[in-house]
C-alpha positions in Angstrom: -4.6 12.4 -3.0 -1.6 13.9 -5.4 1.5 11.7 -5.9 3.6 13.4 -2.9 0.8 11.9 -0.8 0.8 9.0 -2.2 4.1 8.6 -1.6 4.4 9.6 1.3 1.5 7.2 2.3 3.8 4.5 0.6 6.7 5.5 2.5 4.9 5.0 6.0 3.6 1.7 4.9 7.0 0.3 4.1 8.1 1.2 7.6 4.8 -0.4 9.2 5.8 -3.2 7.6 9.5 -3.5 8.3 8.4 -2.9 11.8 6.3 -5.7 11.4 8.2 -8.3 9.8 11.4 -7.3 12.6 8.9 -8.1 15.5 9.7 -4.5 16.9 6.2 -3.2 16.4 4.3 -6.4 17.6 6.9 -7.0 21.0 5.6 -3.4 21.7 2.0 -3.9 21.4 2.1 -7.8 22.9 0.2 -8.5 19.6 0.5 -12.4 19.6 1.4 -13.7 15.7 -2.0 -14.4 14.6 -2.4 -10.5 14.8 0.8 -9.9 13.6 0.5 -11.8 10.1 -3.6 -10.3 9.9 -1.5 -7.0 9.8 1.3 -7.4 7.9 -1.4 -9.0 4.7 -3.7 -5.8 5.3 -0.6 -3.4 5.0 0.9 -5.5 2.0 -2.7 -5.0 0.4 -2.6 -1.5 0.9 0.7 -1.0 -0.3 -0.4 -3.0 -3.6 -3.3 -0.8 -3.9 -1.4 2.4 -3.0 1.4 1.3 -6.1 -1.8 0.6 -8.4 -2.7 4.4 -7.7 0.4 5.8 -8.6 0.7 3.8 -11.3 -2.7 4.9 -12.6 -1.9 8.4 -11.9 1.5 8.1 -13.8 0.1 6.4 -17.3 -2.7 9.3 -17.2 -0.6 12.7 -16.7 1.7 11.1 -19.4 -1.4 10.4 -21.8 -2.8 14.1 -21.3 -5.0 12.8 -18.8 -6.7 14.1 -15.2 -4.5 11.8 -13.1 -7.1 12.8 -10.1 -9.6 11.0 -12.0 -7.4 7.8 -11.4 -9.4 5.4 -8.4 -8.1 2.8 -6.0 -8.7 -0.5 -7.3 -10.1 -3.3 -4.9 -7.3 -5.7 -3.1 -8.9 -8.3 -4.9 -8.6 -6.9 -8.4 -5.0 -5.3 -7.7 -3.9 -8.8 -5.7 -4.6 -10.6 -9.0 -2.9 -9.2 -10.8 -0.1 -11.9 -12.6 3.4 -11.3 -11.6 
């Protein structure tokens, strides 16, 4: 996965959660909220994970690097991360 896919990947996630968090995507699928907040963490995750990538990617092109040898991180290493 290059950085356009990456980004691209980011860019669908954002609007899975926007759809999510505005109810349109759940009133659609008669997902009750249970469901809906399951989803929302696992697409948060995945977007942290997907921002970890690109990161990675990033701080390896610019040290000379193969960014392709860059790896997704697990959601529990990425989501630990301090803010």
């Amino acid at each position: 996965m290059d950085d356009q896919d990456l980004l691209q990947r980011i860019e669908a996630l954002v609007k899975e959660e926007h759809d999510l968090r505005d109810g349109s995507q759940s009133a659609d699928a008669g997902e009750d909220q249970a469901e809906v907040r399951a989803r929302l963490r696992k697409v948060e995750e995945s977007l942290d994970q997907c921002w970890d990538l690109l990161r990675q990617r990033r701080a390896k092109q610019a040290s000379g690097e193969d960014p392709d040898e860059a790896s997704t991180r697990p959601v529990n290493q990425v989501e630990g991360y301090p803010q």
